[in-house]
C-alpha positions in Angstrom: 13.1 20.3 9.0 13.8 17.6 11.5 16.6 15.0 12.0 16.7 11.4 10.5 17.4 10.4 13.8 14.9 11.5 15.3 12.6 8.7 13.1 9.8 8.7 15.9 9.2 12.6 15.5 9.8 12.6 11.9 7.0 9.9 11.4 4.3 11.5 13.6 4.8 14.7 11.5 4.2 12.8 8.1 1.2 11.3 9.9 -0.2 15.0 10.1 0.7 15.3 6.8 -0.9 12.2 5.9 -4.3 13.9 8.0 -4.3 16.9 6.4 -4.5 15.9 2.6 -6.8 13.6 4.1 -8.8 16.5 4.5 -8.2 18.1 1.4 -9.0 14.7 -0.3 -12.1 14.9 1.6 -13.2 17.8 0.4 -14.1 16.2 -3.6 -15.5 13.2 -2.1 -19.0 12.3 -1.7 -19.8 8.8 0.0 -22.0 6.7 -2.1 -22.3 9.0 -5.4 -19.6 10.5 -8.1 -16.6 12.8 -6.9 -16.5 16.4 -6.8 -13.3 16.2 -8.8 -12.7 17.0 -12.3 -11.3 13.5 -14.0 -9.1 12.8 -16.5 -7.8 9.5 -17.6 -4.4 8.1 -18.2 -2.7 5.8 -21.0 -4.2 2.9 -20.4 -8.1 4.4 -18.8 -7.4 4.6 -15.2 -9.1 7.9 -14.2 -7.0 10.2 -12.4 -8.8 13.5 -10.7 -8.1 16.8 -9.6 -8.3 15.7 -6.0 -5.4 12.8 -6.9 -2.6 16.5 -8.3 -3.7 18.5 -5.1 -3.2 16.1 -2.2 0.1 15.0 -4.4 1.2 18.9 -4.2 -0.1 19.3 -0.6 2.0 16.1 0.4 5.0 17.2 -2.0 5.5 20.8 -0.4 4.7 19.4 3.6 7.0 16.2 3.0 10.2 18.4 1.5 10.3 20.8 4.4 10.6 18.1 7.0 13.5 16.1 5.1 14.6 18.2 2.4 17.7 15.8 1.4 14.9 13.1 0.7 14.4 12.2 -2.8 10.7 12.1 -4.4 8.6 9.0 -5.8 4.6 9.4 -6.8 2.2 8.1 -8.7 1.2 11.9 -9.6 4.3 13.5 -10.1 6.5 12.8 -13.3 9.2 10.7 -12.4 13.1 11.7 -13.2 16.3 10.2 -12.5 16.9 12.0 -9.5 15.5 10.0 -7.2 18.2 7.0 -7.7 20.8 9.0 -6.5 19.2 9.2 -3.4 19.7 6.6 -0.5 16.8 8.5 1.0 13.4 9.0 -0.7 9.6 9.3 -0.1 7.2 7.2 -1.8 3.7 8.4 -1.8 0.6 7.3 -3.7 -1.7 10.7 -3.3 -5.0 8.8 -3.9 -4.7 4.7 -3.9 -7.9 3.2 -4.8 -8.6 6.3 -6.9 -11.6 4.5 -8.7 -12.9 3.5 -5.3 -12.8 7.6 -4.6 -14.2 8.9 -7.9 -17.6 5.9 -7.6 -17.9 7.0 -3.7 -16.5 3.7 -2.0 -14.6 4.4 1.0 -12.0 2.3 0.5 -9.5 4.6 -0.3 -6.0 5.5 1.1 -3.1 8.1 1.2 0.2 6.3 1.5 3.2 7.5 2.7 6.8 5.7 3.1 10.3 7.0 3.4 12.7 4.3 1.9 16.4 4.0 3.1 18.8 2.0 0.5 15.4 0.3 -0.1 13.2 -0.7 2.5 11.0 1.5 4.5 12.1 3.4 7.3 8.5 4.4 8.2 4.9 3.8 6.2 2.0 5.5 7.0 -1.5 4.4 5.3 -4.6 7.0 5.8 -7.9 5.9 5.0 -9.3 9.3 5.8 -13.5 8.0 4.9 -12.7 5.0 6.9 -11.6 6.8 9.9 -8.8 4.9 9.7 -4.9 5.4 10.3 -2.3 2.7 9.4 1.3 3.5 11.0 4.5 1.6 11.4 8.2 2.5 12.2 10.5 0.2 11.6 11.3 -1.8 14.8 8.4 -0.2 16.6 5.4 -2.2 15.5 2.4 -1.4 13.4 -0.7 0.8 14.7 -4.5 1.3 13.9 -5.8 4.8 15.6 -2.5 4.2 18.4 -3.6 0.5 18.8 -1.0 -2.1 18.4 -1.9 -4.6 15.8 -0.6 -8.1 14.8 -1.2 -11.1 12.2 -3.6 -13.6 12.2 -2.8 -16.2 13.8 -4.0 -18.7 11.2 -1.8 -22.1 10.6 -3.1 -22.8 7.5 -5.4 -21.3 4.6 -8.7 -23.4 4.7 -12.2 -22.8 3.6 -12.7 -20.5 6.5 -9.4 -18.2 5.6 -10.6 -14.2 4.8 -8.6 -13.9 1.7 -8.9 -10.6 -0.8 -7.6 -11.4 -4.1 -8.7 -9.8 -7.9 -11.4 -12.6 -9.1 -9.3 -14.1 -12.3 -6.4 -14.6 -9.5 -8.7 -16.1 -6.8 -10.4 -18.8 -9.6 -7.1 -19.6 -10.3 -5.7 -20.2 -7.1 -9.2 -22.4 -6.5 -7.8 -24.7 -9.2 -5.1 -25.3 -7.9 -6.3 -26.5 -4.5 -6.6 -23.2 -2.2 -9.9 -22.6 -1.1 -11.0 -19.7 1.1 -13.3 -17.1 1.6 -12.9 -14.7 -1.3 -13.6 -11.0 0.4 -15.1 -8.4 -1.1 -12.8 -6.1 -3.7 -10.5 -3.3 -1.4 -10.4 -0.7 -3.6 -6.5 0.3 -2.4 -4.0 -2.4 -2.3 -2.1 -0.1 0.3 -5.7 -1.1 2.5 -5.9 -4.8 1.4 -2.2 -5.2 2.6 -3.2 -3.0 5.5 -6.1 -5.4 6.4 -3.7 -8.8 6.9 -1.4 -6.8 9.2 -4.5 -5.8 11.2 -5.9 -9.6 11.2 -9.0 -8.3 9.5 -7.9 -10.5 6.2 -5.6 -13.8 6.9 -3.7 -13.3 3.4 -3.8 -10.9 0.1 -2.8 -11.1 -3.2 -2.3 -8.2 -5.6 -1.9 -9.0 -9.9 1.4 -7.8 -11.6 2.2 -4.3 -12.2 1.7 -2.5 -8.7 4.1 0.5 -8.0 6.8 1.1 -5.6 3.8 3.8 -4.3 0.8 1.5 -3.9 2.9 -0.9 -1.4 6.2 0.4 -0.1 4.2 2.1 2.9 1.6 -0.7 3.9 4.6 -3.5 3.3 6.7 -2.0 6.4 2.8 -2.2 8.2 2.6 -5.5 7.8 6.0 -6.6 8.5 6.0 -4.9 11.8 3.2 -6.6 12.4 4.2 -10.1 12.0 3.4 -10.4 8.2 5.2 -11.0 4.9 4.9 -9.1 1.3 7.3 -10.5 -1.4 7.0 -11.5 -5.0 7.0 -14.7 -6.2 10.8 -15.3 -5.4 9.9 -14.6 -1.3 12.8 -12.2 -1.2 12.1 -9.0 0.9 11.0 -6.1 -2.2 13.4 -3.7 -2.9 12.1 0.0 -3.7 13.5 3.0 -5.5 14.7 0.7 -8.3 14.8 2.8 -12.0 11.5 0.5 -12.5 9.0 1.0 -10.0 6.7 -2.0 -10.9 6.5 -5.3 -9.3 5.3 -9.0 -10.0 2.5 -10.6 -8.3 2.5 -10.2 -4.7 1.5 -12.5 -1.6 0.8 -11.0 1.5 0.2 -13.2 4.5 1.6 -13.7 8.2 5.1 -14.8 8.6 3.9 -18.7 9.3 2.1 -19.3 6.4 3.6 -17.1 3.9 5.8 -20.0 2.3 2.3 -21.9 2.0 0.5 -18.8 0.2 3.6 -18.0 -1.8 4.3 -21.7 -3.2 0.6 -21.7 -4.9 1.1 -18.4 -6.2 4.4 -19.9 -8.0 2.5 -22.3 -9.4 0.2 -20.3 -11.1 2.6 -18.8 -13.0 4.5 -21.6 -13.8 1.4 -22.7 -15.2 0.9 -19.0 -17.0 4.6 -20.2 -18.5 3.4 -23.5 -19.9 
């Protein structure tokens, strides 16, 4: 068990937690051909694999004994009530991108957060087939593998603009005047979000109905890093609501978030019409 106040130690412990289902995770995944894993499929299709319940368990069991007074929120474990009475509670998506994992893309990510009365007190975003480790605490900046990371610096979305976006969305936003550089699909929105705090994308866009677990971790990344995730009313998102789901989503740097947002407004005012 450790401290709340001690937030720094706390975080580098869920990090290793974070590493270590990584491994596990690793285990059922084969680059470039079909998982290991026994899949299922939820309501709805999206698969869902044996790999997706053990790194949840793994992660459920490690988390608990370092903040046992936290409360519990995952895309893998059934949800109860509990968890609102709670001003403390981890959000954790075991395996985001979990399509990505079971087709052998290695865009794939294990997402930790600990909300406080909301916001994220820490987010942690593991890309184990990547090599790559996404941390932030809040006030302390946002790292890649212990290197500081920041924003693009971008102005203004142009032709040029690196912009990852689901393809209906993108041909949308195109109509309505703002043309970039469509990037290739990011299996993980935790990663895509991940990628504009790095720089590596200048802005991101996710469809409705992402969960408190696919963003709450990579949203304290990219504000820590100069960046912006809100829905379409630009407010700062509020997590461990009795509905976990969320509207669309613009992610972008602090100075041109208004810019990215405003188009994304319009598009559903025009969905409204």
């Amino acid at each position: 068990m450790i401290a709340l106040s001690n937030r720094d130690t706390l975080a580098d412990a869920a990090v290793e937690a974070a590493r270590g289902a990584g491994e596990l995770a690793l285990a059922f995944f084969r680059p470039g051909a079909a998982t290991s894993a026994g899949i299922s499929h939820k309501p709805g299709g999206s698969p869902v694999t044996e790999a997706d319940f053990a790194v949840d368990r793994f992660l459920k069991q490690r988390l608990e004994s370092l903040l046992p007074e936290a409360g519990w929120l995952s895309e893998e474990t059934e949800d109860t009530p509990a968890r609102l009475s709670k001003s403390l509670v981890f959000v954790v998506d075991p395996i985001d991108g979990t399509r990505g994992f079971v087709a052998g893309r290695k865009a794939w990510s294990i997402a930790v957060a600990l909300v406080e009365d909301g916001r994220p007190l820490f987010g942690i975003v593991h890309a184990p087939a990547l090599g790559e480790t996404y941390v932030a605490v809040k006030g302390a900046g946002a790292r890649l593998n212990d290197r500081i990371i920041e924003v693009s610096k971008l102005r203004a979305i142009d032709a040029s603009s690196r912009v990852a976006a689901p393809v209906f969305l993108a041909k949308q936003l195109h109509a309505l005047g703002l043309h970039f550089d469509l990037q290739p699909k990011i299996s993980s929105l935790a990663l895509r979000i991940a990628a504009v705090a790095s720089g590596a994308l200048d802005a991101g866009f996710a469809s409705e109905n992402a969960h408190d677990w696919d963003i709450a971790a990579a949203d304290l990344i990219l504000q820590e890093a100069g960046g912006r995730l809100t829905g379409l009313d630009g407010r700062a998102i509020v997590y461990n609501r009795q509905d976990t789901r969320h509207g669309l989503l613009t992610a972008a740097p602090a100075q041109i978030h208004a810019e990215v947002n405003a188009v994304a407004r319009n598009i559903n005012r025009l969905a409204k019409q």
